[in-house]
C-alpha positions as CSV (number, residue, x, y, z in Angstrom):
1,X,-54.4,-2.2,44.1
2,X,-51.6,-3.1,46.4
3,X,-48.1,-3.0,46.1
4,X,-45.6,-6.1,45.5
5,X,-42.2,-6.4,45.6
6,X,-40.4,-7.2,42.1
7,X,-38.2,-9.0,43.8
8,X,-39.6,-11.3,46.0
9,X,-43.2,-10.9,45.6
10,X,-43.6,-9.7,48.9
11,X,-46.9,-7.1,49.8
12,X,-45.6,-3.3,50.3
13,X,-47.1,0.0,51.9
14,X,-48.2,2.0,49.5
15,X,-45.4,4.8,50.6
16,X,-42.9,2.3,50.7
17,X,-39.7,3.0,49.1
18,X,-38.0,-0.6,49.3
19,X,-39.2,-3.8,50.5
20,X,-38.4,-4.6,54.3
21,X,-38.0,-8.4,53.0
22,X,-35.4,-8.1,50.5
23,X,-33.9,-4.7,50.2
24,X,-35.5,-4.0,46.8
25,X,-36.3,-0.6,45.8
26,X,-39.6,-0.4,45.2
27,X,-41.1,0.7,41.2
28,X,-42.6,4.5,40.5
29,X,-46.1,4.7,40.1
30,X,-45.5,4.9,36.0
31,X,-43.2,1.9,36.0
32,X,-45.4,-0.2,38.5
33,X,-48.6,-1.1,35.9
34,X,-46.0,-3.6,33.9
35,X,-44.7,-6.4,36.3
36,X,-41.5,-7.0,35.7
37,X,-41.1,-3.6,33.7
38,X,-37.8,-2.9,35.5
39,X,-36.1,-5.0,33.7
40,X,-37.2,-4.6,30.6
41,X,-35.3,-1.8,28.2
42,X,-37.8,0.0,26.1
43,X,-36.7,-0.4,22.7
44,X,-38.1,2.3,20.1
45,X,-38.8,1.3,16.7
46,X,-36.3,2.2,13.8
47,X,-38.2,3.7,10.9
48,X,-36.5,2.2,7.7
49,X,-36.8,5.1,5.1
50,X,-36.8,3.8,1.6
51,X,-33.8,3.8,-0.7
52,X,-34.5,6.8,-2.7
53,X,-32.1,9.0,-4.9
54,X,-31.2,11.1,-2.0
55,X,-30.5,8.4,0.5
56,X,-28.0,6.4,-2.3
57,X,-26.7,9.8,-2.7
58,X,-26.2,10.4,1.1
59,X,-24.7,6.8,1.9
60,X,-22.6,7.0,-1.0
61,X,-21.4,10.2,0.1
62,X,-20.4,8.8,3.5
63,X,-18.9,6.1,2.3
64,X,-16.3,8.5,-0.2
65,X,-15.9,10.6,2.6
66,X,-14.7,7.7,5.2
67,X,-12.3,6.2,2.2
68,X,-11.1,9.3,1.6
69,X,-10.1,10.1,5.4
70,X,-8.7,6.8,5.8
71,X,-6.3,7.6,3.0
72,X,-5.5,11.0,3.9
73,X,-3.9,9.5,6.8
74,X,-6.4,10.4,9.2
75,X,-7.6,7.5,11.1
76,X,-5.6,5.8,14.1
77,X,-6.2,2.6,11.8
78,X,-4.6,3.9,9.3
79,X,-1.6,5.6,11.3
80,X,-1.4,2.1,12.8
81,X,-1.1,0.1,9.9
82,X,1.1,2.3,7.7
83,X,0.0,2.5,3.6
84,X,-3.0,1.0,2.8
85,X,-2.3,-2.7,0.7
86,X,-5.1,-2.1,-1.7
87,X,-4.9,-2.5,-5.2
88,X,-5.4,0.4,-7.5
89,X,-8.5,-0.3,-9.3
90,X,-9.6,0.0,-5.9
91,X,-8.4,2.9,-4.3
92,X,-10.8,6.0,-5.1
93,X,-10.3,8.9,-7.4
94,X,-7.8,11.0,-5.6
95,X,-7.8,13.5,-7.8
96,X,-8.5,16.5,-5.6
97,X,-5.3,15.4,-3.6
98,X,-3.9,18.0,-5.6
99,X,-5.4,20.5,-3.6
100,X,-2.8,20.6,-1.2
101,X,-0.5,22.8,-0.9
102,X,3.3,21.9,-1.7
103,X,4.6,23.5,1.2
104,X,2.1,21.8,3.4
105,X,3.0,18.5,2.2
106,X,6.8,19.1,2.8
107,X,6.3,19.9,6.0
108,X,3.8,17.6,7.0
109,X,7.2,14.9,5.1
110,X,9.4,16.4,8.0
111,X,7.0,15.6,10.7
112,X,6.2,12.5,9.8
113,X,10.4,11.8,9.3
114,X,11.1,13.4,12.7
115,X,8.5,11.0,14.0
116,X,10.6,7.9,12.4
117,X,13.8,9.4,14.1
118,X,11.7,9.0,17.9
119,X,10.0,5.3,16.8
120,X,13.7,4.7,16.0
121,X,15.0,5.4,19.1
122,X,12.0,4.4,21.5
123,X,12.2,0.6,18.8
124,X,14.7,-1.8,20.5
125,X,15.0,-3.5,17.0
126,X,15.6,-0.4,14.9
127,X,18.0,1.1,17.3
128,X,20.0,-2.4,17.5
129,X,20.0,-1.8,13.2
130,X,20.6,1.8,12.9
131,X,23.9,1.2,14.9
132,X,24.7,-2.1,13.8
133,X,25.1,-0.4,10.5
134,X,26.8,2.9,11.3
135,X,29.4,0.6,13.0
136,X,29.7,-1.5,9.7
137,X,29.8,1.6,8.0
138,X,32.6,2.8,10.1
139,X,34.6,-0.1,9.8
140,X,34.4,0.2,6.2
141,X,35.7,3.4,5.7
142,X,38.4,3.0,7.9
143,X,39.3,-0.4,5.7
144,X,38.9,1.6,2.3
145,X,41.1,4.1,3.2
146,X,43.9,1.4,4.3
147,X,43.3,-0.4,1.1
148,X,41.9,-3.6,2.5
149,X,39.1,-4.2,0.3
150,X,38.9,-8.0,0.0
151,X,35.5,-9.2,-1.8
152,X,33.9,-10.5,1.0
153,X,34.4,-6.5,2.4
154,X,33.3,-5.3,-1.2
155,X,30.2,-7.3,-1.0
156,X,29.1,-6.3,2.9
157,X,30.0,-2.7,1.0
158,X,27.4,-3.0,-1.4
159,X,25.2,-4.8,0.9
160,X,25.1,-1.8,3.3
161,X,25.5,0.8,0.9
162,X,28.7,2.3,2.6
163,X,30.1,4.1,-0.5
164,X,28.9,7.2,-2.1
165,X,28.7,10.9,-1.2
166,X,28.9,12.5,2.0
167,X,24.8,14.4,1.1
168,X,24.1,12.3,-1.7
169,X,25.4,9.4,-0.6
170,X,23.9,9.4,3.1
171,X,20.4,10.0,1.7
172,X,20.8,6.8,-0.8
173,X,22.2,5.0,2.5
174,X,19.3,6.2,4.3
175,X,16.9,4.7,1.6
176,X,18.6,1.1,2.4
177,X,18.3,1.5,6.2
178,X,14.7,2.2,5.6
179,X,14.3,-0.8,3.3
180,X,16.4,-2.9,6.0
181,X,13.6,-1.5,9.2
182,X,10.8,-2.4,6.5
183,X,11.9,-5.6,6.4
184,X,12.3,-6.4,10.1
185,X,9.3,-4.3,11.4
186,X,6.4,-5.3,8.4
187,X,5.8,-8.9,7.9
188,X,3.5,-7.5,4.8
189,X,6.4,-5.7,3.5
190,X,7.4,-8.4,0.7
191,X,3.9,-8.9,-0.5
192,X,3.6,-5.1,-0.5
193,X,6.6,-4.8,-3.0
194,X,5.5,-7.7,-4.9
195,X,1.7,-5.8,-5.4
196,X,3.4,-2.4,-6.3
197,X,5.4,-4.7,-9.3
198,X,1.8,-6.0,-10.4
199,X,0.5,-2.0,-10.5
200,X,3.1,-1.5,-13.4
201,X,1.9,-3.5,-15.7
202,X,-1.7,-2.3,-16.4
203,X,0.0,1.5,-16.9
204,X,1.8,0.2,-19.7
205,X,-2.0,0.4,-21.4
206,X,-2.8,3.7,-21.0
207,X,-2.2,5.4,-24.3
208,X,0.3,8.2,-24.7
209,X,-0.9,10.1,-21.5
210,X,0.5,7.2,-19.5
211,X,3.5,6.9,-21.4
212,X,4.2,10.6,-21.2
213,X,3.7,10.4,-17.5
214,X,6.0,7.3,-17.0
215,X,8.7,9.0,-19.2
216,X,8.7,11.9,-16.6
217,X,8.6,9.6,-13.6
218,X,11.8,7.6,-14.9
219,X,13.7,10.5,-15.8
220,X,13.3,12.0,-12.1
221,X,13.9,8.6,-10.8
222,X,17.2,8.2,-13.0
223,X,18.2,12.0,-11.7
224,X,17.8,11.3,-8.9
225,X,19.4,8.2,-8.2
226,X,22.4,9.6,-10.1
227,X,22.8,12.5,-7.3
228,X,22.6,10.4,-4.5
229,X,25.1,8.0,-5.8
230,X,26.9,7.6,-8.9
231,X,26.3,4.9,-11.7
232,X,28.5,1.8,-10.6
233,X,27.2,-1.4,-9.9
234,X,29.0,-1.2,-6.4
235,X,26.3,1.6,-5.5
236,X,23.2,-0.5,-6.8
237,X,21.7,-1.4,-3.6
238,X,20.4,2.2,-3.0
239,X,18.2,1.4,-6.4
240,X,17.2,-1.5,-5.2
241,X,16.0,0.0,-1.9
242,X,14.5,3.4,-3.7
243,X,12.7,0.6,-6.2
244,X,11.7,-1.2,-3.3
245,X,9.9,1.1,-1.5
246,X,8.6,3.0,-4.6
247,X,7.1,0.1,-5.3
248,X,5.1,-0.1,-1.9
249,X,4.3,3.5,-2.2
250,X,2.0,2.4,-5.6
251,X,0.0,0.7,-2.7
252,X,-1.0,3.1,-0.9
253,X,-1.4,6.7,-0.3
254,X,1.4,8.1,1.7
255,X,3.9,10.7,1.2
256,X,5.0,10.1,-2.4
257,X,1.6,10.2,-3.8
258,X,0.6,13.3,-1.9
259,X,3.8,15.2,-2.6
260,X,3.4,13.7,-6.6
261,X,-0.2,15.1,-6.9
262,X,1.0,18.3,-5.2
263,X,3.2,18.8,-7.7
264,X,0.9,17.9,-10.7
265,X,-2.4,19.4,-9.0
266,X,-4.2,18.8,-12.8
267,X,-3.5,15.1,-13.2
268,X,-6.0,13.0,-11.7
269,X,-5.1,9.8,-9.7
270,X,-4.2,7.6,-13.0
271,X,-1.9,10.3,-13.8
272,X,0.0,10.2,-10.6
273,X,-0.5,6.7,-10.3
274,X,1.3,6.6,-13.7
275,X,4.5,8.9,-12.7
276,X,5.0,7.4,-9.7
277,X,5.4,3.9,-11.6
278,X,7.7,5.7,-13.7
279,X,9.6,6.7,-10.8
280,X,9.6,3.1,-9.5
281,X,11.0,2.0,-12.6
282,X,13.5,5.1,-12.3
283,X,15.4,3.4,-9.8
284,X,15.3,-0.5,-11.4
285,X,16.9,1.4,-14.7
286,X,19.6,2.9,-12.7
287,X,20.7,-0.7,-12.0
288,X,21.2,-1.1,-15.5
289,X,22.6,2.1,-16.6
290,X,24.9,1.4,-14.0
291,X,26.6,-1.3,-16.2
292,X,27.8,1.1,-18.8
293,X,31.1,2.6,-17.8
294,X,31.0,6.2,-16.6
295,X,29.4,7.4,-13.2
296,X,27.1,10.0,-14.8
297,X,25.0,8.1,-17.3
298,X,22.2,8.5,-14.9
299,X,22.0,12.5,-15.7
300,X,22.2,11.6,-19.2
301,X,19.4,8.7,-20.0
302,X,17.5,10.5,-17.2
303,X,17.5,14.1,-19.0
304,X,16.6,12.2,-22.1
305,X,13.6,10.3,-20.9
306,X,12.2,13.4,-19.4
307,X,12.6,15.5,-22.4
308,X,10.8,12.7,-24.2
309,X,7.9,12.5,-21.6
310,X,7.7,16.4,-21.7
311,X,7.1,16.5,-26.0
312,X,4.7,13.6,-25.6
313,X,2.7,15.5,-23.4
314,X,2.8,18.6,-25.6
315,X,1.4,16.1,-28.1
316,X,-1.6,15.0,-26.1
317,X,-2.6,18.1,-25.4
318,X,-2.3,20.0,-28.9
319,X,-4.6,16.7,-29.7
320,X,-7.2,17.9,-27.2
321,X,-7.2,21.5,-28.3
322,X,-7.5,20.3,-32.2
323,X,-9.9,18.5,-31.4
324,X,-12.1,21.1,-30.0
């Protein structure tokens, strides 16, 4: 049987390599018994297995272990996109989170905060804020120590955060700066805030475990706040930035989570989930114990809160052993 061009039809020499009409290279003997062969791709059939035990078992355990990574942090999605706006009843038992090693976590904190000082300076927009504010800051100072403290000053004051202690007071000022770049660089950032705020209310339904664990979290949080600034209402913005953010933490699964479930490596994810809504609502107390005259009442209703969260927790757990 003679050879024919693919291409134009034309008759070929048996040793022909391409055809002298059109240019075509010419088929291989095991191609040439299927006009048209060349351009079609061989497609091998896909043996469906059936969905036994094992395969559930094997898809299910992808699918925990994709989850899991995206979580963790370790996806370029995820690094993208910041904490992940899921709601809690949908996030995964994270359980084992606590796992990792304290020191680990810290360090990985610093990395991931010397990273924010270079997006800082490589961002246009957060450079412009960071010295827009050091400036007000600044002018402040200079202003308090004059005396000129008019309210329109006092309110930019407690707008920016300018008072408080030189440690103390410029992490509590860094919390606000970091609420302010939130703001300006996340669109999602509100609706973040406002999900965190609906994540509190089913924890309020969790039997003394959760109440113990929310005790704990708001003492810390009170503590806290109290050492980076002290209880005046001129100093509440840095509790309504640490709230703010705390609150968007309950999202997701960034540093606070890991560093909480570090720190308690037997609670499982509800238990975490639990203290750091008590540490959310750490920060919204401050505001109010900040009404009270005296600038240490944080320390106090703090230390009291987590003395109350420790005995409760004593209490569920000389339940368990009695009832074994």
């Amino acid at each position: 049987m003679g050879k024919f061009c693919t291409g134009c039809g034309e008759p070929l020499e048996e040793a022909a390599r391409f055809c002298t009409k059109c240019g075509a290279s010419v088929l291989s003997s095991s191609n040439e018994a299927e006009p048209g062969n060349a351009k079609r791709k061989q497609i091998k059939p896909v043996k469906v297995a059936s969905t036994g035990t094992h395969e559930l078992t094997g898809l299910k355990s992808a699918a925990g272990s994709y989850v899991k990574k995206s979580l963790l942090g370790e996806s370029t999605a995820y690094k993208t996109a910041g904490e992940l706006a899921l709601p809690l009843e949908l996030v995964p038992d994270m359980g084992d989170l606590g796992g990792e090693k304290l020191i680990y976590v810290i360090k990985n904190g610093f990395s991931g905060l010397l990273k924010g000082f270079k997006r800082t300076i490589t961002n246009k927009k957060l450079l412009v804020l960071a010295i827009a504010v050091s400036i007000v800051w600044l002018l402040l100072y200079v202003l308090a120590v004059l005396d000129i403290s008019p309210l329109p000053l006092r309110l930019l004051s407690w707008l920016s955060a300018a008072g408080g202690s030189i440690i103390g007071g410029s992490v509590g000022k860094g919390l606000v700066v970091a609420m302010m770049a939130q703001l300006l660089t996340d669109k999602h950032m509100l609706k973040s805030v406002t999900g965190g705020i609906r994540q509190l209310i089913p924890m309020f339904k969790g039997g003394i475990k959760a109440y113990s664990s929310l005790l704990l979290g708001a003492g810390a949080g009170l503590i806290v706040s109290n050492m980076m600034v002290t209880s005046n209402l001129q100093n509440t913005m840095v509790s309504i930035a640490g709230f703010a953010l705390s609150a968007k933490a309950l999202m997701g699964n960034g540093l606070l989570r890991r560093l909480t479930s570090s720190l308690m490596p037997k609670n499982g994810n509800a238990g975490v989930s639990s203290v750091m809504g008590g540490w959310t609502l750490g920060f919204a107390l401050y505001i109010l114990v900040s009404l009270i005259p005296g600038g240490h009442n944080g320390y106090i209703f703090g230390a009291v809160l987590f003395i109350v969260g420790i005995i409760l927790m004593i209490l569920k757990n000389n339940k368990k052993v009695a009832a074994l």
